[in-house]
FIMARNU-635267 format. One record per residue: x, y negated, z of N, C-alpha, C, CB in turn. Coordinates in steps of 0.1 Angstrom, whole numbers, padded with zeros to 4 digits, always signed. Glycine has a CB too. Layout:
! residues N
XYZXYZXYZXYZ;...
***
This chain:
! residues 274
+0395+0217+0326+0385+0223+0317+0379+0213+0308+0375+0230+0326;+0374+0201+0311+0370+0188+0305+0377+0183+0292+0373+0179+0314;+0393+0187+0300+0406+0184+0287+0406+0196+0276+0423+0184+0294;+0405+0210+0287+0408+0217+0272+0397+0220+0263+0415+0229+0273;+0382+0218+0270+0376+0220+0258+0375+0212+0245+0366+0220+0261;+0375+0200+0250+0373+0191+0236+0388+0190+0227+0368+0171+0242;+0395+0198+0231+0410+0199+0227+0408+0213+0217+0425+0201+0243;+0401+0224+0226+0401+0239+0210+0390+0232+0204+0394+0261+0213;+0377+0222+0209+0372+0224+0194+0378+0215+0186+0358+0223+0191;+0386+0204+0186+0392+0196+0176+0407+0204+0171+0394+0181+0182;+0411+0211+0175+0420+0225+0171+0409+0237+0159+0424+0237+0190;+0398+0241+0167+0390+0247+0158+0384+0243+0145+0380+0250+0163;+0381+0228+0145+0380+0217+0137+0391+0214+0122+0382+0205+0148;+0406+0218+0134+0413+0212+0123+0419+0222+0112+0424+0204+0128;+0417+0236+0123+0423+0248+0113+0410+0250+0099+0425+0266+0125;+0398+0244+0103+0391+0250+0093+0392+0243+0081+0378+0250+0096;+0395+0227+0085+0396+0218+0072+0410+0219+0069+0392+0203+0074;+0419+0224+0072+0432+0228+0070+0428+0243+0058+0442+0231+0089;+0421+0252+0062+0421+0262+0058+0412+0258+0043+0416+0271+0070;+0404+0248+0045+0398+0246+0035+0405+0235+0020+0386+0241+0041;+0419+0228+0027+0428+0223+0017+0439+0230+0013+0432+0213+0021;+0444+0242+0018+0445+0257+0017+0442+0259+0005+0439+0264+0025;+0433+0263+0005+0423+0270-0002+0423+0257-0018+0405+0271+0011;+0420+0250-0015+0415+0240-0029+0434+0238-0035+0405+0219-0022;+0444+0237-0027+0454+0231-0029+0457+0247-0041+0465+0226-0014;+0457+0261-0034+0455+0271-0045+0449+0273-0057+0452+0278-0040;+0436+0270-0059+0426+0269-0071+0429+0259-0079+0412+0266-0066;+0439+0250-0073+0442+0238-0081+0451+0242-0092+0448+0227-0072;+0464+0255-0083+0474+0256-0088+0473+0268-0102+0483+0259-0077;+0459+0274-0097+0458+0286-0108+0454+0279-0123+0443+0297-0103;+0447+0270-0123+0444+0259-0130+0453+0259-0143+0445+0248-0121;+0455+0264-0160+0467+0262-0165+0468+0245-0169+0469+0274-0177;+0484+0237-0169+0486+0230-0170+0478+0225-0185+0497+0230-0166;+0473+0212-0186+0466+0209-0200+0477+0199-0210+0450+0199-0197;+0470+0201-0220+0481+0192-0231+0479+0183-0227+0481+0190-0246;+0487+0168-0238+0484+0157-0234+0471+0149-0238+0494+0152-0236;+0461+0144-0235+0450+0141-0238+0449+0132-0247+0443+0138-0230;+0440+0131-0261+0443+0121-0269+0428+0114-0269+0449+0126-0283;+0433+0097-0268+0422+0092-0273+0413+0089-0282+0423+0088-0270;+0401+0087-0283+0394+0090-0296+0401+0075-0309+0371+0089-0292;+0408+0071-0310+0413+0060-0314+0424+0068-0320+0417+0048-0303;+0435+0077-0312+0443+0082-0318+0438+0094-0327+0452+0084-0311;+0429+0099-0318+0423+0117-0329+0415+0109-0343+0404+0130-0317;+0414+0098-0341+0409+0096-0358+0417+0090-0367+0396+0088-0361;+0430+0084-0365+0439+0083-0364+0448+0098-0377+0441+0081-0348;+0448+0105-0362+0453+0122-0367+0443+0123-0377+0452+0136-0354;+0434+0122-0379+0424+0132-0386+0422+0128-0401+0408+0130-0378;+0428+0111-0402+0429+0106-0412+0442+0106-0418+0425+0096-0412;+0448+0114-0417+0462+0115-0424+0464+0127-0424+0474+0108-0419;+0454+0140-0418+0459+0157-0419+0453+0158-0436+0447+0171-0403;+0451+0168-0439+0448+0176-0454+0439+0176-0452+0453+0190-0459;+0433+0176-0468+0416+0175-0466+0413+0183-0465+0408+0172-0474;+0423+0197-0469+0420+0211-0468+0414+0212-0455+0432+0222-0469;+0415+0203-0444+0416+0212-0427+0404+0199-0425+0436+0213-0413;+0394+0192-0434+0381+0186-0424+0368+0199-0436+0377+0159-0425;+0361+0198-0425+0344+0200-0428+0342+0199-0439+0333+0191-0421;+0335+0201-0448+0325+0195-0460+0319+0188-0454+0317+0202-0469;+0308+0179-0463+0304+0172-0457+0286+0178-0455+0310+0159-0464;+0282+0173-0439+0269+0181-0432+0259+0181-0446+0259+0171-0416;+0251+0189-0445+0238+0196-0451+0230+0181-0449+0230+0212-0442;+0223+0177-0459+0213+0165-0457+0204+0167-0449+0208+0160-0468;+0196+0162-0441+0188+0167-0433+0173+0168-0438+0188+0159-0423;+0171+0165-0456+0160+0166-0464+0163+0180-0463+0158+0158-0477;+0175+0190-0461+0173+0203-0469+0176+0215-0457+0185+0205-0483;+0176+0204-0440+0175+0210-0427+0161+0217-0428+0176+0199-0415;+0157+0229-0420+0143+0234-0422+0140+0223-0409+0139+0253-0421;+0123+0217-0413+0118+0211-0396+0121+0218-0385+0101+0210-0393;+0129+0212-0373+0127+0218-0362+0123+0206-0350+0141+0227-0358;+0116+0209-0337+0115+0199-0327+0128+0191-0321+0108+0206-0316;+0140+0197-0325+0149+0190-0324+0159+0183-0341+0155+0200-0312;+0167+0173-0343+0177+0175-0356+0187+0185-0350+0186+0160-0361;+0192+0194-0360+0196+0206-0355+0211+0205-0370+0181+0221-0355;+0225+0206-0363+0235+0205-0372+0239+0215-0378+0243+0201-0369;+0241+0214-0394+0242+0229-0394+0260+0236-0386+0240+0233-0414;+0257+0246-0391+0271+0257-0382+0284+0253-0395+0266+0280-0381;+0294+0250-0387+0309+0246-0391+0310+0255-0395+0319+0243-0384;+0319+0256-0410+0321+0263-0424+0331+0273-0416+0329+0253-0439;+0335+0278-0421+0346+0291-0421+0360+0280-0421+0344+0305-0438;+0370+0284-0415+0378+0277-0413+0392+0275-0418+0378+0278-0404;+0393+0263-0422+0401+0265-0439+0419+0264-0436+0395+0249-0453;+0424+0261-0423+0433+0258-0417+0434+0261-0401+0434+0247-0421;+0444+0264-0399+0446+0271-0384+0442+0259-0371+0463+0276-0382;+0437+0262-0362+0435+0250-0354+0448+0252-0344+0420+0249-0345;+0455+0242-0337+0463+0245-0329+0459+0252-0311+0469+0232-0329;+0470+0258-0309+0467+0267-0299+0461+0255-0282+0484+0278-0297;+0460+0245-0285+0456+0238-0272+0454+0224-0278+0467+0238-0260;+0443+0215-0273+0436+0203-0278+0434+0197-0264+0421+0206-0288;+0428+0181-0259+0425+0179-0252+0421+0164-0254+0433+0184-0245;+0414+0159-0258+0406+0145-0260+0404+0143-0243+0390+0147-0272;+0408+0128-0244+0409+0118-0232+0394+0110-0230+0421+0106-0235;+0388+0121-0223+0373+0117-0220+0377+0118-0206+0359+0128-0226;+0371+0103-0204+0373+0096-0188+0362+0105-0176+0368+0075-0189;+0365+0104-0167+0355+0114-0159+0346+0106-0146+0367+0127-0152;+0337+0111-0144+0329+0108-0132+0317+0123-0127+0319+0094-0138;+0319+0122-0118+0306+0133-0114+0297+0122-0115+0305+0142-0097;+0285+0130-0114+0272+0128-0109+0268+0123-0100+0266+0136-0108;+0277+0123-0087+0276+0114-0078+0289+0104-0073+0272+0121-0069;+0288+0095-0082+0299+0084-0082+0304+0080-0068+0295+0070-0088;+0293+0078-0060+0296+0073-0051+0302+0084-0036+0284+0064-0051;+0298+0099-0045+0298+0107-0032+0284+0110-0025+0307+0099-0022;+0273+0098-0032+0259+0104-0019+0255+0117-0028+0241+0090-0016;+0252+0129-0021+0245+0140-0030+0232+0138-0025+0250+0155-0028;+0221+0130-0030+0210+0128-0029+0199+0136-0037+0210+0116-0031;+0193+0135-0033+0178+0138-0045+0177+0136-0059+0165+0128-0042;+0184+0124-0063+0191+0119-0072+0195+0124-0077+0198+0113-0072;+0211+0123-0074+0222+0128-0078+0227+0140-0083+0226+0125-0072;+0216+0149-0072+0218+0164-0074+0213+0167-0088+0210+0172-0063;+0201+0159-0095+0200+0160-0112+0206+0151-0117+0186+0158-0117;+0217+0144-0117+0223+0137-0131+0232+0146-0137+0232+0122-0130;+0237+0156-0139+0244+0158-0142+0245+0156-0162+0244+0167-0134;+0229+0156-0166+0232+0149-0182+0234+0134-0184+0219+0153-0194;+0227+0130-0176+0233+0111-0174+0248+0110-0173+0226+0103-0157;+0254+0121-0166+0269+0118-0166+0275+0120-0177+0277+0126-0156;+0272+0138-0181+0278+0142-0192+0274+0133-0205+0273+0156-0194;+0267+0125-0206+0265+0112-0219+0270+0101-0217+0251+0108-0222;+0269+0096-0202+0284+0086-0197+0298+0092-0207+0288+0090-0174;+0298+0098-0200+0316+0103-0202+0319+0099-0219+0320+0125-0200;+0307+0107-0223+0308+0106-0236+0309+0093-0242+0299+0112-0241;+0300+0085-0239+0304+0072-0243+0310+0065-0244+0302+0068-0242;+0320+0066-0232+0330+0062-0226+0342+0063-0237+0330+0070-0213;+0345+0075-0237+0351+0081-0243+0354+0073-0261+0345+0094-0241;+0340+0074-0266+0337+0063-0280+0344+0053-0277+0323+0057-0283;+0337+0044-0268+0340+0027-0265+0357+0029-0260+0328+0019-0250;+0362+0038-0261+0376+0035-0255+0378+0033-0241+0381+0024-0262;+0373+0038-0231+0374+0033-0216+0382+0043-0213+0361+0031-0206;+0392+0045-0203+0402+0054-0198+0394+0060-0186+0416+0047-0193;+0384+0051-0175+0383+0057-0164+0371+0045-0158+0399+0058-0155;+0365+0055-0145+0349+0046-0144+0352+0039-0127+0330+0061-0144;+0347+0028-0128+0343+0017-0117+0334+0029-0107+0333+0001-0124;+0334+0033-0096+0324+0042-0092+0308+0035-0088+0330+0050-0080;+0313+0021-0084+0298+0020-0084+0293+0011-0096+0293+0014-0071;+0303+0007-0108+0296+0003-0117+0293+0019-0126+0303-0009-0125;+0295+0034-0126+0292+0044-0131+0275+0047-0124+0305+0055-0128;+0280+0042-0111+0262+0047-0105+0255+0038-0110+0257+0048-0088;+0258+0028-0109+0248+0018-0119+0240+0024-0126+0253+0010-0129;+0247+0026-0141+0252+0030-0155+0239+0043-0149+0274+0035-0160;+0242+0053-0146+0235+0066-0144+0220+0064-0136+0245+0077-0134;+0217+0052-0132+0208+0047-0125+0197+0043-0139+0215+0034-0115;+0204+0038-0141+0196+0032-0155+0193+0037-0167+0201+0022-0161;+0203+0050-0165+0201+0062-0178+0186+0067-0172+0215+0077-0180;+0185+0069-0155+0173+0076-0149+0163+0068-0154+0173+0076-0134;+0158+0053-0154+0148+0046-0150+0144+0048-0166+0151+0030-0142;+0155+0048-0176+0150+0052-0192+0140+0061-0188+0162+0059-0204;+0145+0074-0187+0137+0089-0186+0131+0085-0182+0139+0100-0179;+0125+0086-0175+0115+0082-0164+0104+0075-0172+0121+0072-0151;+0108+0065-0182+0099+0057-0188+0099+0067-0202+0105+0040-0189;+0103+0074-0207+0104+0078-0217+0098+0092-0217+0116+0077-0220;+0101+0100-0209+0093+0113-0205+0084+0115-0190+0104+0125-0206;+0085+0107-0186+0075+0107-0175+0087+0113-0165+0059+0117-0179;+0099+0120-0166+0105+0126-0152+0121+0122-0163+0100+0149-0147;+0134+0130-0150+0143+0130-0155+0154+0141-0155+0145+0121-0152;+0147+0143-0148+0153+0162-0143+0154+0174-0152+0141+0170-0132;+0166+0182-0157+0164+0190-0164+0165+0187-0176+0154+0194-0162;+0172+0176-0184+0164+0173-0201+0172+0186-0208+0170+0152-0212;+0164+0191-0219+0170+0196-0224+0181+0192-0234+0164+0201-0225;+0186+0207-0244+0198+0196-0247+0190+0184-0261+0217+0208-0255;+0180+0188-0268+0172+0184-0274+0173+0172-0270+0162+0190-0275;+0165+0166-0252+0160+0154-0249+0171+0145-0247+0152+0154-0239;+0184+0155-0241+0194+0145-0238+0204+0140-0254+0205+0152-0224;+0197+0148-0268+0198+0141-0278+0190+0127-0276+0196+0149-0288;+0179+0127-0277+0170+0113-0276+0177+0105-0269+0156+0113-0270;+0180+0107-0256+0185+0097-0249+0196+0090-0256+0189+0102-0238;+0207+0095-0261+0218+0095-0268+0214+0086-0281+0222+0110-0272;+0205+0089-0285+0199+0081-0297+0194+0066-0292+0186+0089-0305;+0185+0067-0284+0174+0057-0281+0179+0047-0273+0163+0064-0275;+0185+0057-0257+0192+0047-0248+0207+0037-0257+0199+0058-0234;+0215+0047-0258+0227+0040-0263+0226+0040-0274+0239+0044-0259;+0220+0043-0284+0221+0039-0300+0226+0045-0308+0227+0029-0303;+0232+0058-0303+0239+0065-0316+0229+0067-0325+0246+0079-0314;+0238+0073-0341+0223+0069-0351+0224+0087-0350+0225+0058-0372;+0238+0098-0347+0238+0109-0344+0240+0113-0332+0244+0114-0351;+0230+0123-0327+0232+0132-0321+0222+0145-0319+0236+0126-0311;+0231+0159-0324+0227+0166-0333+0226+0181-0320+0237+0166-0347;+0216+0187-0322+0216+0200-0316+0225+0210-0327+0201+0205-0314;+0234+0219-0318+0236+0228-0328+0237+0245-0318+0253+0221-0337;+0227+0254-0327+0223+0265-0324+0231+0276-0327+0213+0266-0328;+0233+0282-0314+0241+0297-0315+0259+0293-0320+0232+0309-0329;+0266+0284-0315+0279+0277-0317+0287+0289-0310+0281+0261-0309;+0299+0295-0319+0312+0303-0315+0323+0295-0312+0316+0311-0326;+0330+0300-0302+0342+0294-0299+0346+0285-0308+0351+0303-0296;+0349+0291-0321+0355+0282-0331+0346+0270-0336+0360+0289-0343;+0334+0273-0335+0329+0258-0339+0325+0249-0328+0315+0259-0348;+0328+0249-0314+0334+0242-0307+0347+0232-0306+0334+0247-0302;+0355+0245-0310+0368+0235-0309+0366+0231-0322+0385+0243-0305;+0364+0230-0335+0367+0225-0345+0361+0211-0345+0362+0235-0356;+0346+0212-0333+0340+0195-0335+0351+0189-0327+0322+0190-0327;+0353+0193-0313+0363+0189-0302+0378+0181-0313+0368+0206-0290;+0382+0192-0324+0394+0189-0326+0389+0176-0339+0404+0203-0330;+0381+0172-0343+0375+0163-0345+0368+0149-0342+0371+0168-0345;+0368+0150-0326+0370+0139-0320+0354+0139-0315+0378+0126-0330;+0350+0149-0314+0337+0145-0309+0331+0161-0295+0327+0144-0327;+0334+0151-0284+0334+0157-0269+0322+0173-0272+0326+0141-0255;+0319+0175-0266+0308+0188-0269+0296+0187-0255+0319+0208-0270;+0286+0181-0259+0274+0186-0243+0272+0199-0245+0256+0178-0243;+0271+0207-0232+0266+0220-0230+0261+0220-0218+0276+0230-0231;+0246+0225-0223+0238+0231-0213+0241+0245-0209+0225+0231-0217;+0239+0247-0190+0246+0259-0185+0234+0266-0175+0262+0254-0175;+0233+0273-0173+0232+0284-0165+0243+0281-0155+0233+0299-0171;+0239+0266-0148+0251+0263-0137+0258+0278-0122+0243+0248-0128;+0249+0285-0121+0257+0293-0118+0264+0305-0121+0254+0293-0112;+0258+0309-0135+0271+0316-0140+0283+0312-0143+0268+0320-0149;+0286+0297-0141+0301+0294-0146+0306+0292-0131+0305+0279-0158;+0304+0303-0119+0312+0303-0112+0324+0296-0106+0313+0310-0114;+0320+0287-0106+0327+0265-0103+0329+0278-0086+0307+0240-0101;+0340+0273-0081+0347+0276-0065+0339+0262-0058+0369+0276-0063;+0340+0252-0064+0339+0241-0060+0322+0231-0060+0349+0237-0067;+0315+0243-0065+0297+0236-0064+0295+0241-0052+0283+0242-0075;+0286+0234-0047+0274+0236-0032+0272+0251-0037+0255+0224-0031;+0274+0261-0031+0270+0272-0036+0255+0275-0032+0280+0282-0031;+0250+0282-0038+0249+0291-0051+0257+0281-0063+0231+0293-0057;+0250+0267-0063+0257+0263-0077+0245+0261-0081+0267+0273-0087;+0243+0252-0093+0230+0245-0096+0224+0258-0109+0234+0225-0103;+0209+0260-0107+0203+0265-0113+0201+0260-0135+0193+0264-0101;+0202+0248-0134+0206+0245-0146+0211+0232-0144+0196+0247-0156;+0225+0232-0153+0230+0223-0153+0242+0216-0167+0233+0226-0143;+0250+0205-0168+0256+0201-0183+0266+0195-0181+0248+0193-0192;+0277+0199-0184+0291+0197-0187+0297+0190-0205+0296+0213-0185;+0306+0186-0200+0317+0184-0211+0323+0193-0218+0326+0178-0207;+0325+0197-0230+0337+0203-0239+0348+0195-0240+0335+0206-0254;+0358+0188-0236+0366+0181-0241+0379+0185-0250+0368+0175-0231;+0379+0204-0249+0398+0205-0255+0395+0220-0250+0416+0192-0243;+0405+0224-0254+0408+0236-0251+0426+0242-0249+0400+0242-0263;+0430+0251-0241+0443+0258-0237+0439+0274-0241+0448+0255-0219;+0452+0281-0240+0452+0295-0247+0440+0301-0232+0473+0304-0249;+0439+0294-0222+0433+0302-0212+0420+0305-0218+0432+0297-0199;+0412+0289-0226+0399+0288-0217+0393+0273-0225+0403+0287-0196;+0385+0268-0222+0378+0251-0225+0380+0245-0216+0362+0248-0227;+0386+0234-0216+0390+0222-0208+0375+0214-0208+0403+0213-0216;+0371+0212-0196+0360+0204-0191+0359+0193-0183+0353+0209-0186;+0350+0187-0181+0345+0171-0178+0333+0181-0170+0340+0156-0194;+0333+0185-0155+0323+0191-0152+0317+0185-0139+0326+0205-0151;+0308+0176-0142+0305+0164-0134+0293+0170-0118+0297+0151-0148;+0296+0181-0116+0290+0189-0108+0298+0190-0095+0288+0201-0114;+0307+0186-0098+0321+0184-0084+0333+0174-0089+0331+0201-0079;+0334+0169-0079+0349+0155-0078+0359+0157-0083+0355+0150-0065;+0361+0176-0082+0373+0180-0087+0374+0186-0102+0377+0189-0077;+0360+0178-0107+0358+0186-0122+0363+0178-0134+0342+0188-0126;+0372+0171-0129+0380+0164-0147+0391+0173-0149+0388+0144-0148;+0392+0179-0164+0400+0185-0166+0399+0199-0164+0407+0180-0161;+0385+0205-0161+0389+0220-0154+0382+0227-0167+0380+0225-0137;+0394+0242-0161+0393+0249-0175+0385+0262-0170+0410+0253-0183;+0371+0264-0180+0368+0273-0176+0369+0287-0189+0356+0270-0168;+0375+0296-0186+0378+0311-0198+0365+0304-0206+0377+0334-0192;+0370+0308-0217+0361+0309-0229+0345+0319-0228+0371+0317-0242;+0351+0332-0224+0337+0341-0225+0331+0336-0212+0340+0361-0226;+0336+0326-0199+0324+0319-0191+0310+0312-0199+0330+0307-0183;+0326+0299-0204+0313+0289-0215+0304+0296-0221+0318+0281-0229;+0308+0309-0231+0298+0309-0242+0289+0322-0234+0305+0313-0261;+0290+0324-0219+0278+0337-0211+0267+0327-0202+0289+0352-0196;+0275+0315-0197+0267+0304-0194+0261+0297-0203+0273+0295-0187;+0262+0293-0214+0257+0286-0223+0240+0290-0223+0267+0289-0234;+0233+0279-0221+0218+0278-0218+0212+0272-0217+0213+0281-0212;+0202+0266-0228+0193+0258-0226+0180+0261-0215+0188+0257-0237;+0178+0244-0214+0163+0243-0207+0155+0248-0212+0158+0231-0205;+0142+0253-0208+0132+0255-0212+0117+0245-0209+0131+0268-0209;+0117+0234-0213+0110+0221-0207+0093+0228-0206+0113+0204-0221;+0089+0233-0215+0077+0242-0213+0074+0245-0202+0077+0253-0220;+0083+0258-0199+0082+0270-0189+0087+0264-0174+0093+0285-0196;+0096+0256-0175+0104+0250-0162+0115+0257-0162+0097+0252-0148;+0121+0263-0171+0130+0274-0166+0144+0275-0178+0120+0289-0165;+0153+0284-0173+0166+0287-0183+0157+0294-0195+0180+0298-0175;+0159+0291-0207+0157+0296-0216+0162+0306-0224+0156+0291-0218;+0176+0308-0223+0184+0318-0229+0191+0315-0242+0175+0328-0230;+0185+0303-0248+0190+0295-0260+0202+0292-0256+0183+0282-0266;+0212+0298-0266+0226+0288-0268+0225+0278-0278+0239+0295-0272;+0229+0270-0272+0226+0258-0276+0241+0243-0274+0210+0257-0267;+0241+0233-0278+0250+0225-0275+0244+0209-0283+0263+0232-0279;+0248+0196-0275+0249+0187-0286+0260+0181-0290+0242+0178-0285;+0263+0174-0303+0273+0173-0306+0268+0160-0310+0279+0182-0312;+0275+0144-0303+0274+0131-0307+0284+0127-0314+0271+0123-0298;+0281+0123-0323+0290+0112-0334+0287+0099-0336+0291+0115-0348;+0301+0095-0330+0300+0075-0329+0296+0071-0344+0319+0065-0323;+0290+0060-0344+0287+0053-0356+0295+0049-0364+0280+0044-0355;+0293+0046-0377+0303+0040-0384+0303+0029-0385+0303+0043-0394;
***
């Protein structure tokens, strides 16, 4: 009796974590395969030798932006050339918790990550050191902290500031009420997409469930399914595609006022310097 108990529960033990790589090894497979990822070196590259017909005009000056509490970009023109059916920019990945501890911490970086990646991505890096990434996200905290008194929650507004202030971009732009197509058009552009979520409406299999009450992901690309993401909310989030009408029903700003989801769609969009 001695023998067989400690024998079913390491049997009980193994069918569950068996059942639970089961399970992930499937979700993996539903997953549609992604293009090949390009890096921001080569997408400007592409971008400088397509037709002029197929870039932007150039942005609205910001003398003729009406004031808002945030810089706010205007909405991408009507679209003068077809975009291709799948995109995928080589934005390197890290959750929020590099190291694996889900702390007190950790459980709020998720915009410290999503602005990692991003950066990352600029400077040309393929992939993150994990504990030089916690660092990195350590020190994006101790900014906040000095800068708004907390760090939890920024909206997508503050995690523009950060973007500006911490790492130096001279852009990074809110842009309000964004349609599928003026997503992929910045993405196919070369410039990643932050989105604030209503983390549990994008129904992740793979968050602590419920799933985080607000939370911010990557745009990196898109397939005929869905948006290819950098969703730094789980280990298994580089590359994951979530359908299109998720992104744009999650799509939600903070409400830094109230404490709460706001209901703003909203997104930022950073552009490396010249």
């Amino acid at each position: 009796m001695l023998i067989i108990v400690p024998l079913s529960v390491a049997a009980l033990a193994a069918a569950v974590v068996n059942r639970v790589v089961i399970a992930d090894y499937f979700r993996s497979a539903m997953q549609p395969e992604l293009p090949p990822a390009v890096s921001f070196e080569d997408v400007t590259v592409q971008e400088a030798v397509r037709p002029q017909a197929d870039k932007a005009p150039a942005a609205v000056p910001a003398s003729e932006v009406k004031p808002a509490k945030s810089p706010l970009k205007p909405s991408m023109p009507e679209a003068l050339t077809p975009l291709p059916t799948s995109f995928n920019l080589a934005v390197p990945f890290t959750s929020q918790a590099p190291l694996a501890i889900w702390d007190e911490v950790h459980e709020e970086t998720c915009e410290e990550a999503s602005l990692l990646m991003v950066d990352a991505f600029y400077d040309g890096r393929t992939s993150f050191d994990p504990d030089g990434a916690d660092k990195e996200l350590l020190a994006i905290v101790d900014f906040e902290n000095k800068q708004f008194g907390y760090f939890e929650d920024t909206t997508a507004a503050e995690t523009g500031v950060i973007a500006r202030k911490f790492f130096g971009y001279e852009t990074a732009e809110v842009v309000k009420a964004p349609t599928v197509e003026d997503i992929k058009r910045e993405v196919r552009a070369g410039h990643p997409v932050i989105m604030p979520a209503a983390g549990r409406e994008l129904h992740n299999p793979y968050f602590k469930q419920p799933g985080p009450l607000y939370h911010m992901i990557v745009i990196r690309g898109w397939t005929e399914e869905g948006f290819i993401t950098n969703d730094p909310g789980t280990r298994r989030g580089e590359g994951y595609v979530y359908p299109f009408e998720t992104i744009m029903d999650a799509m939600d700003d903070w409400d830094a006022e109230e404490g709460g989801l706001s209901g703003a769609k909203r997104v930022l969009v950073i552009e490396p310097n010249s």
